[in-house]
Residue frames as qw, qx, qy, qz and C-alpha x, y, z in Angstrom:
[[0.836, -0.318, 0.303, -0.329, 0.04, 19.93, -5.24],
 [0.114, -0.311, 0.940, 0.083, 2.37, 16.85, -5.29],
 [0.653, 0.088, -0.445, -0.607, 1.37, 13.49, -6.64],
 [0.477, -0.261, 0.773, -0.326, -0.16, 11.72, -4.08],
 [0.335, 0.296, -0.880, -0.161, -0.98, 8.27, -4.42],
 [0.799, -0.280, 0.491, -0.206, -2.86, 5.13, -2.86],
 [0.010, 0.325, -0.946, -0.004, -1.09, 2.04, -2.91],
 [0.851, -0.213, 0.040, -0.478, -3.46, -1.02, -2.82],
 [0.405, 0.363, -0.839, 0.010, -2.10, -4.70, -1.98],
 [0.784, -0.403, 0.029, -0.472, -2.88, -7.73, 0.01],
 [0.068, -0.533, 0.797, -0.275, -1.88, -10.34, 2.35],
 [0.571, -0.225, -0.766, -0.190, -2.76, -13.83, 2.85],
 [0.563, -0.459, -0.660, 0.190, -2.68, -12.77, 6.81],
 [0.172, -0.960, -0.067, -0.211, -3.30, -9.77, 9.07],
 [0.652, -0.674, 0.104, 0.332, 0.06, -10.02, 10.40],
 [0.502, 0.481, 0.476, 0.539, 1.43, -9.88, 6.75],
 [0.028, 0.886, 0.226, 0.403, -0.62, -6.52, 6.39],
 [0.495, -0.851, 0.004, 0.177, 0.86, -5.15, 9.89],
 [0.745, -0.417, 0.213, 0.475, 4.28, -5.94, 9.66],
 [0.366, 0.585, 0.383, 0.614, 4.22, -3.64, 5.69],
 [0.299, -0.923, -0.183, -0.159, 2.15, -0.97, 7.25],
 [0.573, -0.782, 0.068, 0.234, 4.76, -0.47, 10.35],
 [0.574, -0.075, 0.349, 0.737, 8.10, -0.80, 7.78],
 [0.203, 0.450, 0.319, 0.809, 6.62, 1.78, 5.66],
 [0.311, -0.926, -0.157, -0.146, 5.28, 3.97, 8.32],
 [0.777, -0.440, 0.075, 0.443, 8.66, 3.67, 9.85],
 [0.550, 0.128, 0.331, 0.756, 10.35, 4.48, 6.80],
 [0.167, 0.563, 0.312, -0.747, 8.07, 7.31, 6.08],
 [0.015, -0.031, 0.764, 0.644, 7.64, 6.14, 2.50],
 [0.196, -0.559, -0.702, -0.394, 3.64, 5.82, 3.39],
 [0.163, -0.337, 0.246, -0.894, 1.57, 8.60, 5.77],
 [0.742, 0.054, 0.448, -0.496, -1.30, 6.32, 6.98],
 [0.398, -0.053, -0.864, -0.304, -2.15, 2.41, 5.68],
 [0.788, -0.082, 0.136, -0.594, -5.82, 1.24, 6.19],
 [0.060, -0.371, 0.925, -0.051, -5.94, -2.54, 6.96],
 [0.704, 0.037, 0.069, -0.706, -9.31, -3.93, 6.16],
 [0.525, 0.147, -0.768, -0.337, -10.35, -7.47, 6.02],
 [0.601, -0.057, 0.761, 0.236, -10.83, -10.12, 6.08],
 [0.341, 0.531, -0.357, -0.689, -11.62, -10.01, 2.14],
 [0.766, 0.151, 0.623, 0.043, -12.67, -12.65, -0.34],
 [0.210, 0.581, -0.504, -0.604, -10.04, -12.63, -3.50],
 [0.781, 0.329, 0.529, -0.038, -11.04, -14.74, -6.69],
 [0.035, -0.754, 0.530, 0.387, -7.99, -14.93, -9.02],
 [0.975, 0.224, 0.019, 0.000, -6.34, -16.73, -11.68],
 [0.462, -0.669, 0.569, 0.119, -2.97, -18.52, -10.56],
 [0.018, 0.611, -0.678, -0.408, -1.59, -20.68, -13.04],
 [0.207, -0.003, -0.893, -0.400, -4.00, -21.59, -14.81],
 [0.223, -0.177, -0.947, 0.147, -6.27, -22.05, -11.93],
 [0.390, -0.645, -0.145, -0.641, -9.28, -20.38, -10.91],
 [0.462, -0.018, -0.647, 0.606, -8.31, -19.71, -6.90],
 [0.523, -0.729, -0.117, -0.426, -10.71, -17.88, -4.23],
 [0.529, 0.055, -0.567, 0.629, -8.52, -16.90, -0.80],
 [0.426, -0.769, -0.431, 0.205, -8.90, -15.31, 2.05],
 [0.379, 0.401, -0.054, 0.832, -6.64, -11.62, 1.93],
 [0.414, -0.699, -0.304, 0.498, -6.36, -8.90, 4.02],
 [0.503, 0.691, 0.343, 0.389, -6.19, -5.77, 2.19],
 [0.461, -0.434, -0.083, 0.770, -3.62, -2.82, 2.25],
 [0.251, 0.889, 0.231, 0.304, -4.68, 0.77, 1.22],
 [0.593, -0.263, -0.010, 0.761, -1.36, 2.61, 1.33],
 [0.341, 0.934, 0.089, 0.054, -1.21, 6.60, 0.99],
 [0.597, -0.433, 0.234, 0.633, 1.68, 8.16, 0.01],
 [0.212, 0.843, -0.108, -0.483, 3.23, 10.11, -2.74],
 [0.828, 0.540, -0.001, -0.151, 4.46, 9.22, -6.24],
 [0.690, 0.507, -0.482, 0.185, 7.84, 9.60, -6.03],
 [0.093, -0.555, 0.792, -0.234, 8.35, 7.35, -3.22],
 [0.878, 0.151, 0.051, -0.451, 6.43, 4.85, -4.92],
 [0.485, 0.513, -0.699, 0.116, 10.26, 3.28, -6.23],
 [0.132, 0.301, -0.833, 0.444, 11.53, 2.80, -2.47],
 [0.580, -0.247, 0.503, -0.592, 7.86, 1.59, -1.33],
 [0.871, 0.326, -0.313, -0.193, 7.75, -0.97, -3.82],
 [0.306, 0.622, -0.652, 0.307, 10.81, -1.93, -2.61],
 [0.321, -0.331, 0.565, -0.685, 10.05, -1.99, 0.76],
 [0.827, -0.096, 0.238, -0.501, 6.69, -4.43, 0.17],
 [0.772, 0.380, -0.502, -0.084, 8.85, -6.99, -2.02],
 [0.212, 0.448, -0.763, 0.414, 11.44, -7.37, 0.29],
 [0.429, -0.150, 0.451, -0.768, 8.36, -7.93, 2.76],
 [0.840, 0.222, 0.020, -0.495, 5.40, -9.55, 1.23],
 [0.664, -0.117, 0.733, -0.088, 5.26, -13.64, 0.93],
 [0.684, 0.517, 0.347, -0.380, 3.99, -13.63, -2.01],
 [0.510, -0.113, 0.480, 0.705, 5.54, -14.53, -5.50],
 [0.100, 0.543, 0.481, 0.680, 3.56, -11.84, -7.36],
 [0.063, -0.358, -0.662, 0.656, 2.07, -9.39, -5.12],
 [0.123, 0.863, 0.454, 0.183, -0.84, -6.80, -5.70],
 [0.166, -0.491, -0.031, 0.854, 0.78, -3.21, -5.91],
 [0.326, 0.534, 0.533, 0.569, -1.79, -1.04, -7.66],
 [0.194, -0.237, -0.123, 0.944, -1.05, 2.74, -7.92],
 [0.248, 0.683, 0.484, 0.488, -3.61, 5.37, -8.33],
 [0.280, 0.147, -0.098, 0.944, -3.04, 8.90, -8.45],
 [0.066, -0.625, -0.579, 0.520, -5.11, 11.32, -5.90],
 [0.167, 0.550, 0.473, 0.667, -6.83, 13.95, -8.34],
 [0.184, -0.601, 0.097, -0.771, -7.78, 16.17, -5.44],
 [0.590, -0.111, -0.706, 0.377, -8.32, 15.97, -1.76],
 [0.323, -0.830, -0.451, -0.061, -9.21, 17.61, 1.08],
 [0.089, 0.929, -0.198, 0.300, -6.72, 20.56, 1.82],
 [0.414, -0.748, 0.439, -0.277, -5.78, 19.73, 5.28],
 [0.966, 0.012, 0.222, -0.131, -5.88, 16.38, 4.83],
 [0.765, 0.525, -0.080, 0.364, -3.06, 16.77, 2.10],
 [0.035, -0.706, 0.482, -0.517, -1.19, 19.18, 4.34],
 [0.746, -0.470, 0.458, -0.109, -1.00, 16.55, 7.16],
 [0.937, -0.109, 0.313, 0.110, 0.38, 13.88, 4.72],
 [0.574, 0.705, -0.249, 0.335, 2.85, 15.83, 3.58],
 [0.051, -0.717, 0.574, -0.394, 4.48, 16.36, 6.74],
 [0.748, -0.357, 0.520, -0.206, 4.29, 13.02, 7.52],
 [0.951, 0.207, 0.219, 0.064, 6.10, 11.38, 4.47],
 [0.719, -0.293, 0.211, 0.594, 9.77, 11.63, 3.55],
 [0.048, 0.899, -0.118, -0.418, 11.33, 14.86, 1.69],
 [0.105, -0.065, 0.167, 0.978, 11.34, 15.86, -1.06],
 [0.468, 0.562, 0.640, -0.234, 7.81, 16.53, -2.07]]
């Protein structure tokens, strides 16, 4: 089995979250992103204790096009620090994995 992946990350706005989502779907660097929010984040920012509003991205995808999606959300994302946290998929439903391979970019 390849090493899939979710992505997590957030946005300060749902249009933020869309406009990722559709570059990496595009690109095929992700197979599906879940968009969920609003959210309440509570963070220290420099120094400060901060509580926002966020829109959350759950990106799937596979490990080693984890380089060119990273890429992809910097170049994107408003932020001067974004959230990109990777965990690896330890197992999965069969088909489920067999669809999101053929829907993300070669090699696997």
């Amino acid at each position: 089995m390849p090493d899939y992946i979710q992505v997590v990350s957030t946005t300060a706005r749902k249009e933020q979250a869309r406009a990722i989502a559709d570059e990496l779907l595009k690109r095929r660097l992700a197979a599906c992103v879940q968009i969920g929010g609003p959210i309440e984040s509570s963070y220290w920012w420099q120094g400060n204790l901060e509580t926002s509003e966020e829109w959350q991205l759950i990106i799937k995808s596979r490990l080693d096009l984890y380089p060119a999606l990273e890429e992809a959300v910097l170049a994107l994302h408003p932020y001067d620090v974004p959230e990109l946290l990777v965990t690896r998929v330890e197992t999965g439903h069969a088909a489920y994995l067999e669809w999101m391979a053929g829907e993300l970019s070669m090699p696997g």
